[in-house]
TORPATI-468944 format. One line per field, with one value per residue (C-alpha): residue number from 1; residue in one letter; chain; x, z, y. Coordinates in nm, 4 decimals. Layout:
<drenros>
i = c(NUM:...)
aa = c(A:...)
ch = c(A:...)
east = c(X:...)
up = c(Z:...)
north = c(Y:...)
</drenros>
This chain:
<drenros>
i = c(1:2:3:4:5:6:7:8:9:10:11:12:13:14:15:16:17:18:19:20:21:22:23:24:25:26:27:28:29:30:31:32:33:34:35:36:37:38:39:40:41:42:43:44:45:46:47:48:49:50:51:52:53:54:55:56:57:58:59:60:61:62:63:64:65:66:67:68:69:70:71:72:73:74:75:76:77:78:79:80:81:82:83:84:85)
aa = c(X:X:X:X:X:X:X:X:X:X:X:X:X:X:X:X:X:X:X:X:X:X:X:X:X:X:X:X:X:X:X:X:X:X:X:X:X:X:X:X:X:X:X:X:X:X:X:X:X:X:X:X:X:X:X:X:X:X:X:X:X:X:X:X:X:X:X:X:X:X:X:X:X:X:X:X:X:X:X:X:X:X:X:X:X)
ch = c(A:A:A:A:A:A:A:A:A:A:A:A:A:A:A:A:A:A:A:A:A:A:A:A:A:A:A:A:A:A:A:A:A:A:A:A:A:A:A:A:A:A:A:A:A:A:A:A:A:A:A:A:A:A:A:A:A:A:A:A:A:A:A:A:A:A:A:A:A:A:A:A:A:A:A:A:A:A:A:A:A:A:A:A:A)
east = c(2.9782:2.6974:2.8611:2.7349:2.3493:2.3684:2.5277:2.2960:1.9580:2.1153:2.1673:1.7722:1.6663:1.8133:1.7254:1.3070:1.3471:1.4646:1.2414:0.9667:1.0666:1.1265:0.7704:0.6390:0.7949:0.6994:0.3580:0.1814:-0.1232:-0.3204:-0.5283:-0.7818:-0.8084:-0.8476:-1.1236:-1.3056:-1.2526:-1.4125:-1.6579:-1.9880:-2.1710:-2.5550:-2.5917:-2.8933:-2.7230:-2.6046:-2.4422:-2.1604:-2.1001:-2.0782:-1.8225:-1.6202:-1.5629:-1.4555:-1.1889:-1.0780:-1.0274:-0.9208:-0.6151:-0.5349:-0.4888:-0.2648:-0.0683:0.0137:0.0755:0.2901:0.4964:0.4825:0.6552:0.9186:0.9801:1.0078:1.2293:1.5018:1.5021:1.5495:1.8432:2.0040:1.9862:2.1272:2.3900:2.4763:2.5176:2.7297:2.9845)
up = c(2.6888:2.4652:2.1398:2.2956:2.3264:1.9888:1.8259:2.0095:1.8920:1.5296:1.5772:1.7343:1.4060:1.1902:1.3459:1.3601:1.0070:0.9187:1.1162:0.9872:0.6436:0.6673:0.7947:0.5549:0.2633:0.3849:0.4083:0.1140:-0.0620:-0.2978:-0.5080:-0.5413:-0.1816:-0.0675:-0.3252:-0.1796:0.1277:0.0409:-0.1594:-0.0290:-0.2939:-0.1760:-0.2109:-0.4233:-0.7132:-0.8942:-1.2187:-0.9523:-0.8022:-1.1488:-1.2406:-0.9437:-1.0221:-1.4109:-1.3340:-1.0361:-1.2756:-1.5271:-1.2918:-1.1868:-1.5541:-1.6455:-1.3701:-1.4874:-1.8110:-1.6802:-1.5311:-1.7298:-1.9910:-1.7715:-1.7123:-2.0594:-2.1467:-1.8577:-1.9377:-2.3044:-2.2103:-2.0321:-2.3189:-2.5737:-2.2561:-2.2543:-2.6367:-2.6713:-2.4155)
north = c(1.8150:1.9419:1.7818:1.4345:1.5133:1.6504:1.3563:1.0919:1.2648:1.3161:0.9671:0.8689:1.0891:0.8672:0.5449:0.6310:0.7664:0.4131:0.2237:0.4148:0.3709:0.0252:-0.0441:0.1612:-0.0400:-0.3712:-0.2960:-0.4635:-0.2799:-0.4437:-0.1913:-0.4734:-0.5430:-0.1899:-0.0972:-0.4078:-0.3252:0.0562:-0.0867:-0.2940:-0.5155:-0.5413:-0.9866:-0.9318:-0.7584:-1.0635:-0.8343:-0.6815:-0.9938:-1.1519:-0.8845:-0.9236:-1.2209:-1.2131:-0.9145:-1.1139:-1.4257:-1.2196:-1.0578:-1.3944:-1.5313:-1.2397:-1.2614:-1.6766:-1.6010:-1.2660:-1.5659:-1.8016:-1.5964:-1.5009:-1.8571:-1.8882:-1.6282:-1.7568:-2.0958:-2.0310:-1.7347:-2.0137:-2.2972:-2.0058:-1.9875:-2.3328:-2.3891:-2.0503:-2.1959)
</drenros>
């Protein structure tokens, strides 16, 4: 009789630990995001907001070339695929 409470909170354990892992992982954090969100710009200092902007732009243009070169790379893997069949 006690081998059956044992089993079923070994068993509750294991599911939170999952469920707790799982919403852990899908939680996004962008290291961008949460600095801005720490961080307050006063509207009057033009040189922050003028910084802001160019690292913003500047993360967004690495990021298309990051994929655009990965785009690259596959779709010239698969023509060196197709002509070695």
């Amino acid at each position: 009789m006690e081998a059956k409470p044992i089993v079923k909170t070994k068993i509750l354990r294991i599911f939170f630990l999952l469920v707790i892992i799982i919403c852990t992982s899908c939680r996004e954090n962008n290291p961008i995001e949460t600095t801005l969100k720490n961080e307050v710009f006063i509207k009057s200092d033009k040189e922050h907001s003028e910084a802001y902007f160019l690292i913003a732009t500047a993360n967004i243009s690495k990021s298309i070339i990051a994929k655009s070169q990965i785009a690259q790379q596959e779709s010239s893997e698969s023509k060196i695929w197709q002509i070695s069949k």
